[in-house]
Backbone as JSON, one array per atom type, in Angstrom:
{
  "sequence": "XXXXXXXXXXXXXXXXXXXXXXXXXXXXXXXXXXXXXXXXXXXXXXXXXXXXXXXXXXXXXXXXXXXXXXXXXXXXXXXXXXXXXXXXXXXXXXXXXXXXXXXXXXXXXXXXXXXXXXXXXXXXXXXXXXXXXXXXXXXXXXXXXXXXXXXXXXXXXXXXXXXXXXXXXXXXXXXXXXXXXXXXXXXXXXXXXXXXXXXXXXXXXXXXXXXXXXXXXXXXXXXXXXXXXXXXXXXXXXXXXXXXXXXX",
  "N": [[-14.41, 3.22, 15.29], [-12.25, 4.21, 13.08], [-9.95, 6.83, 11.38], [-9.02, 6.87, 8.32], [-6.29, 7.42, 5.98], [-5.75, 7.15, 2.49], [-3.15, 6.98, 0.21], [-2.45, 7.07, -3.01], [-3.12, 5.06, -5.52], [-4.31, 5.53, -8.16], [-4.1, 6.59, -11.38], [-3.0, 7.45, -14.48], [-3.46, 7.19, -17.88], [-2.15, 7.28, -20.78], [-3.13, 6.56, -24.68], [-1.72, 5.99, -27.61], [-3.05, 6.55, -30.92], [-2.81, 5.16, -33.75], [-3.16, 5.55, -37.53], [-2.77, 4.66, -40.01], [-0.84, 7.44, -41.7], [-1.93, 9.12, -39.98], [-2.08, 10.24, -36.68], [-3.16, 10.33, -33.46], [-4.15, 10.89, -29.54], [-5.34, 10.08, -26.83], [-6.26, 10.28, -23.56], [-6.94, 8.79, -19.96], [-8.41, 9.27, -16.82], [-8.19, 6.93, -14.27], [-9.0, 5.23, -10.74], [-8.37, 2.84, -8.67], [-8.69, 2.29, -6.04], [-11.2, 1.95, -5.24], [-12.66, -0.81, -4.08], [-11.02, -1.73, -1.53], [-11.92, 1.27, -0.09], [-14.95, 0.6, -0.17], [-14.69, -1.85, 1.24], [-13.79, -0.86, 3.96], [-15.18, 1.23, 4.52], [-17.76, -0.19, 5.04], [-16.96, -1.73, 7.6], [-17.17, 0.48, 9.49], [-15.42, 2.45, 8.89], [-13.32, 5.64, 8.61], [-13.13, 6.75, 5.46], [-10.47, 8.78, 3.79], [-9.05, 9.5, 0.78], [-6.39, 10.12, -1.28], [-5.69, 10.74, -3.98], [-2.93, 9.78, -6.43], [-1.46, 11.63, -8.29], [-1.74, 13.95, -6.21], [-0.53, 13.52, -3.99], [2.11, 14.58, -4.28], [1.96, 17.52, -3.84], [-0.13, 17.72, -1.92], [0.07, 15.98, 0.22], [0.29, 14.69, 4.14], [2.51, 16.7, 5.91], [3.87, 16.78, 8.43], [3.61, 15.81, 11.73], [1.73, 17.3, 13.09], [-0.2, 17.73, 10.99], [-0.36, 14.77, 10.18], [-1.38, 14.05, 12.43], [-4.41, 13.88, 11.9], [-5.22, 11.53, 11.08], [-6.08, 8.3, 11.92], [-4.59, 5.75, 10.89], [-2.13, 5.32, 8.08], [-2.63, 4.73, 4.9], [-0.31, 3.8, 2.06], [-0.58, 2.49, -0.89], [0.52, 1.26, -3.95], [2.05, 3.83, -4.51], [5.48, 5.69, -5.14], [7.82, 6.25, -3.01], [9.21, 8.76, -4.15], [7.06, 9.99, -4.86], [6.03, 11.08, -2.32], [8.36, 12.46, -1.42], [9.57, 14.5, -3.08], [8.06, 17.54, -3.5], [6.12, 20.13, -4.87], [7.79, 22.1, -4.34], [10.41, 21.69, -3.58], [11.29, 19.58, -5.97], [10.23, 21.62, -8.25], [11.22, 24.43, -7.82], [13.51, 24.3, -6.51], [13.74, 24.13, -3.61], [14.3, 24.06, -0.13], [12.32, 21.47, 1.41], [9.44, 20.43, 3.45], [10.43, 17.18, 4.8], [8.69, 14.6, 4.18], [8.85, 11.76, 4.55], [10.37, 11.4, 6.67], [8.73, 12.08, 8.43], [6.46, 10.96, 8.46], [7.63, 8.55, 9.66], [8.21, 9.2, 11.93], [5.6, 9.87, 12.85], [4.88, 7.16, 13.06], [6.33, 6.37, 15.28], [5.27, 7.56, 17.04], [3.11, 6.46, 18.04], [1.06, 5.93, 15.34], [-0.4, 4.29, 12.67], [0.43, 2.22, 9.98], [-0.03, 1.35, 6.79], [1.64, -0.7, 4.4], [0.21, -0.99, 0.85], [0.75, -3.67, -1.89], [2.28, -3.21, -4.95], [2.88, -2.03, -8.88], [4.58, 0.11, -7.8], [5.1, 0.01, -5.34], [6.77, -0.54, -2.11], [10.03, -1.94, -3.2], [9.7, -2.06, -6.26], [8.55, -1.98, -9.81], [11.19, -2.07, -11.71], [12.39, -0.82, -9.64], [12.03, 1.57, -9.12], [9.95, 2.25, -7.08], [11.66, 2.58, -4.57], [11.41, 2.59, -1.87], [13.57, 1.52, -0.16], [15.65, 2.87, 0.24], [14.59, 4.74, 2.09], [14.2, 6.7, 5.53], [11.63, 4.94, 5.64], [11.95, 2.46, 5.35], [12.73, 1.23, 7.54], [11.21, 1.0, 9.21], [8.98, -0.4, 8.53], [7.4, -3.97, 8.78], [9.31, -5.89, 7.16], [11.97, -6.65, 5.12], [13.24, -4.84, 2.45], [14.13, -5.56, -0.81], [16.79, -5.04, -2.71], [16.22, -4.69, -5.64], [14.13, -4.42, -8.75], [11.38, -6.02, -7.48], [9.49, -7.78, -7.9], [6.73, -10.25, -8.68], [5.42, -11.82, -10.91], [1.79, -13.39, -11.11], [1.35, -15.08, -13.59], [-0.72, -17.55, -13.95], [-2.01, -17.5, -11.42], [-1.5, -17.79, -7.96], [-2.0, -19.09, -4.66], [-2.83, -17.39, -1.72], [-1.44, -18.55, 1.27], [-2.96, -18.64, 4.54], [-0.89, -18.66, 8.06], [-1.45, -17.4, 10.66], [-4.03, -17.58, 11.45], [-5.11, -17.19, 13.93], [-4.91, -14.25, 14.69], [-5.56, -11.44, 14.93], [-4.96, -9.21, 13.22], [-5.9, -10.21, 10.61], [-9.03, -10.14, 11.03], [-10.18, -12.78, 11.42], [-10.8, -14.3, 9.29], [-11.5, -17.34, 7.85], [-11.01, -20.33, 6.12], [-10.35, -21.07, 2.58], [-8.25, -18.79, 0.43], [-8.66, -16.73, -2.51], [-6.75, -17.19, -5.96], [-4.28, -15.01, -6.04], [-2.58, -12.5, -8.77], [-0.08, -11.62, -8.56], [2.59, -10.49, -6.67], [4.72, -8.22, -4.43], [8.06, -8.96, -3.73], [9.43, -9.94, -0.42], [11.32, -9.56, 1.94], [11.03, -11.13, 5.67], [11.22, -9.24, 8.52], [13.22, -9.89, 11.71], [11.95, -10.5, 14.3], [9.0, -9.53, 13.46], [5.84, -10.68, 12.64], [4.64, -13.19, 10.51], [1.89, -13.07, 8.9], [0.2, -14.37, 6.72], [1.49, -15.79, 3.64], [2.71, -16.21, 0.22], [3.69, -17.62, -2.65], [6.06, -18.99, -0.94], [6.49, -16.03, 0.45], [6.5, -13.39, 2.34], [3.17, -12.09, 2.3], [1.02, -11.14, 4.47], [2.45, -9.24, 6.97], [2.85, -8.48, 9.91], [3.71, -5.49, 13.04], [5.0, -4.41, 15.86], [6.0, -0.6, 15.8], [8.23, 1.61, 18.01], [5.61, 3.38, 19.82], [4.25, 2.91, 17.97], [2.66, 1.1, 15.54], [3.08, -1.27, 12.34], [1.9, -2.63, 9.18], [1.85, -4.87, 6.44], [0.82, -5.51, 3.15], [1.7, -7.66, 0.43], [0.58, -8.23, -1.9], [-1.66, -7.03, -4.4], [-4.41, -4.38, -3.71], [-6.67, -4.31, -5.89], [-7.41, -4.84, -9.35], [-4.36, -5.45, -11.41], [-3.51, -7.37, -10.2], [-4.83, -8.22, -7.96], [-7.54, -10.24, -8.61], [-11.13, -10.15, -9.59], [-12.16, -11.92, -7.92], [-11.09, -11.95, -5.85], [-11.42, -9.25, -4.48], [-13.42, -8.24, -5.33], [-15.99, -10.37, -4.95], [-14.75, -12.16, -2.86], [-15.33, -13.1, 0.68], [-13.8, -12.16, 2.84], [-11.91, -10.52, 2.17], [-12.62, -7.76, 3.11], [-13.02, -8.75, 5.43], [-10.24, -8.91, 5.83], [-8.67, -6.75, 5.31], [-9.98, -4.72, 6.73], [-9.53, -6.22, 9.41], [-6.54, -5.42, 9.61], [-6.92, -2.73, 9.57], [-7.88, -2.32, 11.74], [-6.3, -3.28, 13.58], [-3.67, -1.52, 13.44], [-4.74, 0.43, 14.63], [-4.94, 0.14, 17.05]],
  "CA": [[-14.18, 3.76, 13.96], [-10.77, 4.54, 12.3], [-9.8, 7.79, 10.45], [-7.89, 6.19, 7.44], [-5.97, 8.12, 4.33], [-5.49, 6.48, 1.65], [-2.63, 7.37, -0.38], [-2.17, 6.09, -3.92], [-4.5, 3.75, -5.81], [-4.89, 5.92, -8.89], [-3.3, 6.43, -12.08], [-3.31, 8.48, -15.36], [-3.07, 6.32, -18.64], [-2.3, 7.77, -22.49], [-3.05, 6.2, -25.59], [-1.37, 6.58, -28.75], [-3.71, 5.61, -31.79], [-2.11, 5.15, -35.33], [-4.07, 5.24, -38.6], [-2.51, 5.08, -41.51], [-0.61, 8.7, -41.17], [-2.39, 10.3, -38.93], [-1.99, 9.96, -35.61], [-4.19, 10.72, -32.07], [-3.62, 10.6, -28.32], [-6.51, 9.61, -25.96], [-5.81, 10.1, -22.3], [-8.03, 8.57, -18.98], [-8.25, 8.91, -15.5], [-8.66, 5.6, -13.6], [-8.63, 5.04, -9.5], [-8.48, 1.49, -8.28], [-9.17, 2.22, -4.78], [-12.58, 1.59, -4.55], [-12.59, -2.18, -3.55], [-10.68, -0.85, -0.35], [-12.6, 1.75, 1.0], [-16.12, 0.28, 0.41], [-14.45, -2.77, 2.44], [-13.11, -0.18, 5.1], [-16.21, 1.95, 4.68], [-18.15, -1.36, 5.43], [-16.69, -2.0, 8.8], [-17.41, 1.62, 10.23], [-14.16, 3.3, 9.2], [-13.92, 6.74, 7.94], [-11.83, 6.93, 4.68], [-9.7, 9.75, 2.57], [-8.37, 9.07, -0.87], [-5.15, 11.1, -1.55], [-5.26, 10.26, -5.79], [-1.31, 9.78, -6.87], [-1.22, 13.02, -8.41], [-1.95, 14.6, -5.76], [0.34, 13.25, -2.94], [3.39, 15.26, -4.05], [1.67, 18.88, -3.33], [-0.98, 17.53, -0.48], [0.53, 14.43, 1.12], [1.01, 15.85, 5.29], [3.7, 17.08, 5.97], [4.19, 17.22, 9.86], [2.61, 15.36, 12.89], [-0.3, 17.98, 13.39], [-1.33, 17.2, 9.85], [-1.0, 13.46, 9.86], [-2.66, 13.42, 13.39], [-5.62, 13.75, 11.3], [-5.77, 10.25, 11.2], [-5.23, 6.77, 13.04], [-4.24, 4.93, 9.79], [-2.11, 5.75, 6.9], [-2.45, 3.24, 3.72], [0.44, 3.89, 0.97], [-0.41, 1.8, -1.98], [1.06, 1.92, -5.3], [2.51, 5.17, -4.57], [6.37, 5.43, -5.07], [8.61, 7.55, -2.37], [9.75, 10.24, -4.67], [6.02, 11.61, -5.0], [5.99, 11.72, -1.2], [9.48, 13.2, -0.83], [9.49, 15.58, -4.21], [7.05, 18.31, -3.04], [6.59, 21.0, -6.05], [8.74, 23.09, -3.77], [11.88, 21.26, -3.73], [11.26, 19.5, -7.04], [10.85, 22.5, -9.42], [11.67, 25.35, -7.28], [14.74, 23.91, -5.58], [13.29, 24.87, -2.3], [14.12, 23.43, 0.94], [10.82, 21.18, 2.35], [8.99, 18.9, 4.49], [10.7, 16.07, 4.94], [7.15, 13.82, 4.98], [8.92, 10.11, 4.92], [10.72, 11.32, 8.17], [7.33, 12.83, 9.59], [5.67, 9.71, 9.14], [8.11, 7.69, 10.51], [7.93, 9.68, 13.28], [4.32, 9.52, 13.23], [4.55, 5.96, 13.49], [7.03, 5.73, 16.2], [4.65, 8.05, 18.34], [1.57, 5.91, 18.33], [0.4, 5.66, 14.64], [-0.03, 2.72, 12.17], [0.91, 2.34, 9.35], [0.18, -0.04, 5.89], [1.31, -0.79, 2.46], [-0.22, -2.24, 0.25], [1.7, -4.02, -3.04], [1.67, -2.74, -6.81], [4.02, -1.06, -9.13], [4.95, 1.44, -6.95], [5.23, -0.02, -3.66], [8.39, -1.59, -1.9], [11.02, -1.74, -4.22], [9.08, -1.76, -7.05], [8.55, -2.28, -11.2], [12.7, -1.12, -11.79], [13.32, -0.06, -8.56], [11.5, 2.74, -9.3], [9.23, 2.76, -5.74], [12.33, 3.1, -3.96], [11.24, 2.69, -0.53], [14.55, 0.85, 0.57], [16.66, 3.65, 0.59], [14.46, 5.73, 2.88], [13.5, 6.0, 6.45], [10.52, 4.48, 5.76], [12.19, 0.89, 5.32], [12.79, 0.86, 8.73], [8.97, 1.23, 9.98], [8.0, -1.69, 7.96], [7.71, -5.02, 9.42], [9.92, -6.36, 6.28], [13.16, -6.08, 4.42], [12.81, -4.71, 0.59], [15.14, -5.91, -1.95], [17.67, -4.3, -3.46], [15.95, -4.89, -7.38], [13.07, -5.25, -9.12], [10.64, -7.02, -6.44], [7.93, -7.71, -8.7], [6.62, -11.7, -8.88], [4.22, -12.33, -11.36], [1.91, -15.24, -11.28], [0.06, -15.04, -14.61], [-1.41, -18.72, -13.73], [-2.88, -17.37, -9.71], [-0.66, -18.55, -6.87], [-3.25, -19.03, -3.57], [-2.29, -17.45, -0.5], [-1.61, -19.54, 2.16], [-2.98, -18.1, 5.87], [-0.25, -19.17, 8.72], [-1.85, -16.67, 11.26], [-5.56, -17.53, 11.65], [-5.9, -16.7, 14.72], [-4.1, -12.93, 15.03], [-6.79, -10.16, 15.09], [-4.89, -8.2, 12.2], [-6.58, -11.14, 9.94], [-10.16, -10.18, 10.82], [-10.98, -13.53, 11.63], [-11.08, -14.55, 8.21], [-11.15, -18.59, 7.36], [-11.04, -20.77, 4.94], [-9.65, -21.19, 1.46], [-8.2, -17.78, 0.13], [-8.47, -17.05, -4.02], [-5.65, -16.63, -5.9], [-3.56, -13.98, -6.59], [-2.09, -12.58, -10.21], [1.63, -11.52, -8.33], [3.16, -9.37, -5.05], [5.85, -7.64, -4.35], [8.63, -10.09, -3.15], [10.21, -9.41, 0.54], [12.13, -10.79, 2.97], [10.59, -10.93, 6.87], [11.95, -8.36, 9.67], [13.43, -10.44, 12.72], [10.68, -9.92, 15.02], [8.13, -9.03, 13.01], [4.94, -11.63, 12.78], [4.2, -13.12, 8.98], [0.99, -13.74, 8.87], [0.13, -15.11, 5.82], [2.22, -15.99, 2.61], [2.36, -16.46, -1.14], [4.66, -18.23, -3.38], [6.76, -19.07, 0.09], [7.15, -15.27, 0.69], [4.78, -13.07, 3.33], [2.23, -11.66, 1.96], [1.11, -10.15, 5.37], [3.64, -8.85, 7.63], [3.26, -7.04, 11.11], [5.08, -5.39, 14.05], [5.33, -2.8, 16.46], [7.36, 0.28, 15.56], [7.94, 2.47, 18.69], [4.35, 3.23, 20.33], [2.41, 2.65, 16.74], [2.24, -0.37, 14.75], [3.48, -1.34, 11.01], [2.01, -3.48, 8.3], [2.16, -5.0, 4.67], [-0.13, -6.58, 2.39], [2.36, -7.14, -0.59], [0.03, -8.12, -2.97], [-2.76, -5.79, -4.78], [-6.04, -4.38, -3.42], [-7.61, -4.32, -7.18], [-6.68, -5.73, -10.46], [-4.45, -6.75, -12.2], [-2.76, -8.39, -8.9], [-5.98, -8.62, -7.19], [-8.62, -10.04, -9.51], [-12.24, -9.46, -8.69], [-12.97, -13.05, -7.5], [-10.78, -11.59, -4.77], [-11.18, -7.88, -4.12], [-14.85, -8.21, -5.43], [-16.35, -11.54, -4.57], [-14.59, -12.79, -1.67], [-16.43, -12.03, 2.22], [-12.63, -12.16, 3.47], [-11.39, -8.89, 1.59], [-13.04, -6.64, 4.15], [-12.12, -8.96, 6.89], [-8.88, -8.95, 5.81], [-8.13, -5.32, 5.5], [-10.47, -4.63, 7.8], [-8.79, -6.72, 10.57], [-5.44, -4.84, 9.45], [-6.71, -1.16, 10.09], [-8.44, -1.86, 13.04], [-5.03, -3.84, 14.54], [-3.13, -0.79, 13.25], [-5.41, 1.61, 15.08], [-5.28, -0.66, 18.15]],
  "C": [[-12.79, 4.38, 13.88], [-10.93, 5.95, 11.73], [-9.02, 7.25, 9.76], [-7.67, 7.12, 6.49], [-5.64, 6.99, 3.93], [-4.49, 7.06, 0.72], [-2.09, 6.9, -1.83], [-3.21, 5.71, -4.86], [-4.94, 4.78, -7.02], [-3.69, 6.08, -10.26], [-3.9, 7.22, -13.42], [-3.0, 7.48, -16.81], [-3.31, 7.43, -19.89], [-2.0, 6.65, -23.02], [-2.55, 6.56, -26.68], [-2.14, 5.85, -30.34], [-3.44, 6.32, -33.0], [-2.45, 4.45, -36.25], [-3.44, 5.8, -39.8], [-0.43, 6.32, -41.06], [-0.88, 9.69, -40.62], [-2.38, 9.06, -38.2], [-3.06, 11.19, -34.14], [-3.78, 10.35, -30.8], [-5.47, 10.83, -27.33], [-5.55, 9.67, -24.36], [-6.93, 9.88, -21.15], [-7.44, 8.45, -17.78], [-8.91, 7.89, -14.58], [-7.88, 5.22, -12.02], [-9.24, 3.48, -9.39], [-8.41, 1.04, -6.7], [-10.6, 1.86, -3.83], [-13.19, 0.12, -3.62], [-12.28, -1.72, -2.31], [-11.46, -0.1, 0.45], [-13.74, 1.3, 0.78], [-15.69, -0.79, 1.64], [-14.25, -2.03, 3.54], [-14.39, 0.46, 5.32], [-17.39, 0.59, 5.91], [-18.29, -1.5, 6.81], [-16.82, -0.67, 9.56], [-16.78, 2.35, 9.67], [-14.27, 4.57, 7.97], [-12.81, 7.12, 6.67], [-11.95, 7.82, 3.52], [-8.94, 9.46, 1.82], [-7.72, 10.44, -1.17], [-4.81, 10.36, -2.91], [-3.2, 10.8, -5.99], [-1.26, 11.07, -6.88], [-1.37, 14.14, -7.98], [-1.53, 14.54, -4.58], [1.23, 14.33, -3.09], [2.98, 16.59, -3.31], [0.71, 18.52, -2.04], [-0.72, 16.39, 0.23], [0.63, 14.97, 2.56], [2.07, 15.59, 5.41], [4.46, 17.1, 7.33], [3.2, 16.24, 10.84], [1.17, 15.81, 13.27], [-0.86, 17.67, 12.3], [-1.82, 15.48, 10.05], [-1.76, 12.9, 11.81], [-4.34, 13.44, 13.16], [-6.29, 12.64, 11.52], [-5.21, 9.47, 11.48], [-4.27, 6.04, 12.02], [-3.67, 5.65, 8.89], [-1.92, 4.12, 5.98], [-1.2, 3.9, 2.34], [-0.09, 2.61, 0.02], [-0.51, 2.5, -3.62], [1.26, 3.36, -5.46], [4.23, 5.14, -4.18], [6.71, 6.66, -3.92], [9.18, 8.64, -2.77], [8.16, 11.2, -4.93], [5.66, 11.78, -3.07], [7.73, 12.29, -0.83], [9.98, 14.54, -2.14], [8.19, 16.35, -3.88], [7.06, 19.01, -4.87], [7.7, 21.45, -5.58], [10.34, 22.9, -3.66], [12.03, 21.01, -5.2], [11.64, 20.53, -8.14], [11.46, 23.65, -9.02], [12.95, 25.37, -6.38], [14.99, 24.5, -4.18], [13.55, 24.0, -1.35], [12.62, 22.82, 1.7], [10.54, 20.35, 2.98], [9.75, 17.18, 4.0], [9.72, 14.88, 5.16], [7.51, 12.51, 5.19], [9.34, 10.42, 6.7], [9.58, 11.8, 9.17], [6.62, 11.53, 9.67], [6.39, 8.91, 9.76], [8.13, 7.99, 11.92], [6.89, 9.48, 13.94], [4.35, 7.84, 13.96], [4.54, 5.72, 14.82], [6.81, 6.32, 17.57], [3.54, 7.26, 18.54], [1.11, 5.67, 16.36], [0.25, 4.64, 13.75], [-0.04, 3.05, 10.83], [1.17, 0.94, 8.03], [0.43, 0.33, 4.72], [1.23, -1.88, 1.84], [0.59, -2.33, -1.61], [1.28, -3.2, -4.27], [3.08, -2.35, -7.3], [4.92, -0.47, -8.66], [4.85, 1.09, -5.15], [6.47, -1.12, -3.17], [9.28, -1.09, -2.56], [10.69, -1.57, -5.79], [9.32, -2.34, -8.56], [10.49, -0.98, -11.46], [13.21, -0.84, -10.89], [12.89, 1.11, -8.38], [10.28, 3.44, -7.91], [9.66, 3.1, -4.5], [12.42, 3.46, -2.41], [12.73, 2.12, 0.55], [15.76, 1.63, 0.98], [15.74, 5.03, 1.26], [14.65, 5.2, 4.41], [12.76, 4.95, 6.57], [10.81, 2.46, 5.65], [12.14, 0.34, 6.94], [11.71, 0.73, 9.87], [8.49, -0.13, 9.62], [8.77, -3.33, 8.65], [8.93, -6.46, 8.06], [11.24, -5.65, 5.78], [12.98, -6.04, 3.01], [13.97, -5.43, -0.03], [15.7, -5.13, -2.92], [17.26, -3.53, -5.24], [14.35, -5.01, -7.42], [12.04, -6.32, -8.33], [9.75, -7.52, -6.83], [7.98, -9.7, -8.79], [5.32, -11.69, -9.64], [3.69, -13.81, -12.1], [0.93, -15.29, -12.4], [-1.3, -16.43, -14.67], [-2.31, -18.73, -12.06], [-1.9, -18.14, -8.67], [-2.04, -18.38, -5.75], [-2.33, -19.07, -2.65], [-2.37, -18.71, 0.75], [-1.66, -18.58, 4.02], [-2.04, -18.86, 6.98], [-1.1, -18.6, 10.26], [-3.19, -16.47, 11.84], [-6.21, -16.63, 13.17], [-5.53, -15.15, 15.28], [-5.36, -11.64, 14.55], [-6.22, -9.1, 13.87], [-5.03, -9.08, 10.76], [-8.26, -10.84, 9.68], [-11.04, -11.17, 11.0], [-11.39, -14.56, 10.55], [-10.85, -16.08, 7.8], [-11.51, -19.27, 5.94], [-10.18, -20.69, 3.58], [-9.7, -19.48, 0.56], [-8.35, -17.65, -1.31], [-7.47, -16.67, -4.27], [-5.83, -15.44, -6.41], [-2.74, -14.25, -7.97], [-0.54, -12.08, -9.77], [1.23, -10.78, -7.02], [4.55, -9.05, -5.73], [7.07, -8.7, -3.79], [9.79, -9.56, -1.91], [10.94, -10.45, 1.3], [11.57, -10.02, 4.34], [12.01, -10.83, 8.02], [12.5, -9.56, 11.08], [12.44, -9.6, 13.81], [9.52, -9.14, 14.96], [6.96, -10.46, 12.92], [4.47, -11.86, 10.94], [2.81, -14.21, 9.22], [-0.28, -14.73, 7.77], [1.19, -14.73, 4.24], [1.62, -16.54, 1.52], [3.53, -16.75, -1.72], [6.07, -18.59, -2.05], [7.17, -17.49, 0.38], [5.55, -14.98, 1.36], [4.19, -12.27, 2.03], [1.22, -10.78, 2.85], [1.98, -10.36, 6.57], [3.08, -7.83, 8.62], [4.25, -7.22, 12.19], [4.76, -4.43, 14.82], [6.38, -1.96, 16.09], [7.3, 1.0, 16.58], [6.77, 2.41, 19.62], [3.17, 2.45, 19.1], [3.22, 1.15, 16.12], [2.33, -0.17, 13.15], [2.71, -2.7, 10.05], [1.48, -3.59, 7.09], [1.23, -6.22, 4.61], [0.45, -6.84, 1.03], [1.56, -7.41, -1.88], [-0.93, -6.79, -3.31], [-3.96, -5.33, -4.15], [-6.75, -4.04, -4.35], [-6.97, -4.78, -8.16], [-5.12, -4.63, -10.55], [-4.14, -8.0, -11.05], [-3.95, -8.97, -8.01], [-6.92, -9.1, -8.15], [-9.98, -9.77, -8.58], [-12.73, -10.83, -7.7], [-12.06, -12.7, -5.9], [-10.88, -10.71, -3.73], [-12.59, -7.6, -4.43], [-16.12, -9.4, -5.33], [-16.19, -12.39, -3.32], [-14.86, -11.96, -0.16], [-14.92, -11.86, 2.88], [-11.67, -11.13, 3.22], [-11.72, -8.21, 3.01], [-12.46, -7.48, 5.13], [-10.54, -8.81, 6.99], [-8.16, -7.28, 5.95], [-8.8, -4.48, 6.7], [-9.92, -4.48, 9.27], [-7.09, -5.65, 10.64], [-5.77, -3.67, 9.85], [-7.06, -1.08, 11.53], [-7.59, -2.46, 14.45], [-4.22, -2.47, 14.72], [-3.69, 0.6, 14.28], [-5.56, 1.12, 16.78], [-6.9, -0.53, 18.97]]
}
């Protein structure tokens, strides 16, 4: 069994609804992590959900915190809510440096995945900004300068290269498609173990003592549909196989 965080995978949406001359605002909170940890739950593993809005003030901050756990998962969570604390942010306070703590983490033993969206890689604008941290250098991939976003509104179908690599799960057969990823370019000596639209799609590596890798597409809609993330027996093996490589 794994200790996994989960960091990410949630999101805050407003509506603006306009009648006439009057006007209204509707606002909902919606997490899209669940696909994920029942799959992780599934296989033994023990998993914590760190909701977006709640990375910047509780994300760890230091090695004794994130030795909490074997696994960290970043998805759809950009690098300014793990490197904007409140404390620096509004209080212009000197603070934890947490991209350089996890990288550290990594590069003592820990592992380390992200998974695609908005907010992961380089991101919707540029806006997930991972390429100008540490943290580029952990990952078994190179980000892109721009906009990384590929969307396949028609399903592209992964293609597995890697069948037989234990951070797969074991998983055969014909994969469903996908609605987009993130679009990278593969690390020199990193392992791509399966791809989409000719780009990886999963990506590992060793960093140091611990272990790095990427799933650039979604683990729930819109990038994931459900015939993928809720229908297919190869989800869990697939992420599965990834935490429990990561955790060696």
């Amino acid at each position: 069994m794994s200790r996994v965080l989960i960091a990410g995978e949630s999101w805050i949406s407003q509506s603006t609804h306009i009648k006439g001359v009057d006007s209204f605002t509707t606002s909902s909170y919606v997490t899209g992590v669940e696909p994920l940890r029942r799959a992780l739950e599934s296989r033994g593993h023990e998993v914590a959900h760190l909701p977006a809005h709640l990375v910047p003030g509780q994300f760890p901050g230091d090695a004794e915190a994130l030795a909490r756990y074997d696994v960290v998962v970043l998805s759809d969570i950009g690098a300014n809510s793990l490197q904007l604390s409140p404390e620096v942010f509004e209080r212009g306070m000197p603070g934890a440096d947490r991209i350089e703590a996890l990288r550290g983490w990594v590069g003592d033993g820990g592992g380390l995945l992200m998974v695609g969206g908005y907010l992961s890689f380089t991101g919707f604008e540029g806006k997930a900004a991972y390429r100008n941290t540490a943290l580029h250098e952990v990952l078994p991939v190179e980000l892109l300068p721009e906009d990384d976003r590929v969307e396949l509104p028609a399903g592209g179908r992964p293609s597995a290269v890697g069948t037989g690599h234990p951070a797969l799960g074991g998983v055969t057969g014909e994969w469903p498609p996908l609605l987009g990823y993130n679009r990278v370019r593969p690390r020199p000596g990193a392992e791509v173990l399966a791809t989409l639209g000719g780009d990886p799609l999963v990506a590992v590596a060793e960093y140091g003592a611990g272990r790095s890798a990427v799933f650039t597409s979604d683990c729930s809609p819109h990038w994931a549909p459900a015939a993928f993330c809720e229908q297919w027996d190869g989800y869990a093996r697939v992420f599965g196989g990834l935490v429990e490589w990561l955790s060696r």
